[in-house]
N, C-alpha and C positions, 0 to 999 in steps of 0.2 A: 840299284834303284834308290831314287830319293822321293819324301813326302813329297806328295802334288804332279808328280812324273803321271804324264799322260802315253800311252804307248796302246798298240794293237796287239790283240790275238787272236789267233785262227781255231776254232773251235768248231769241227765237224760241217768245216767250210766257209764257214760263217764270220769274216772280221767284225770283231769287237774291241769297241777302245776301253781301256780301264785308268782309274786312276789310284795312284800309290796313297792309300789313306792314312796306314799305321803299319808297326813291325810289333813284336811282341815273340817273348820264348814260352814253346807251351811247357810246361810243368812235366807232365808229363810224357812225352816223348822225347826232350828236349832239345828238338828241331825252333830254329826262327821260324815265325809265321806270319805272312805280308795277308794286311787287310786290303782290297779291293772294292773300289768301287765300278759299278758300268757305268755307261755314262753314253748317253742320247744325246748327240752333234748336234741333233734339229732342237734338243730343248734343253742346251747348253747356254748359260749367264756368265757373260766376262761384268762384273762387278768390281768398283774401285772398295775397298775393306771400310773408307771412310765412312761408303755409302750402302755399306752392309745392315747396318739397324735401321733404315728408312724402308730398305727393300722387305727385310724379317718384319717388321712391325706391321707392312702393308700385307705381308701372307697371311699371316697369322688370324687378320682382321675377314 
């Protein structure tokens, strides 16, 4: 798994896509642990990064 990896899982039947947000070691267990986002197709933004502060500045407002 790499940051931003978009991928499915099946969860009590149910396809769900996630994406790879972050990795971190818990302290204590010291298991790696993958932060997850879900993530909604229908209200999913492909945005270019340059035009990322026009879009934040517009939510925000």
């Amino acid at each position: 798994m790499h940051k931003g990896e978009l991928f499915s899982v099946n969860i009590e039947g149910c396809s769900i896509t996630v994406c790879v947000i972050d990795f971190y070691k818990d302290g204590d267990i010291g298991e790696e642990i993958v932060v997850l986002a879900i993530i909604d197709k229908e209200h999913t933004l492909h945005i270019p990064i340059n035009n990322l502060y026009v879009v934040n500045k517009k939510l925000l407002n």
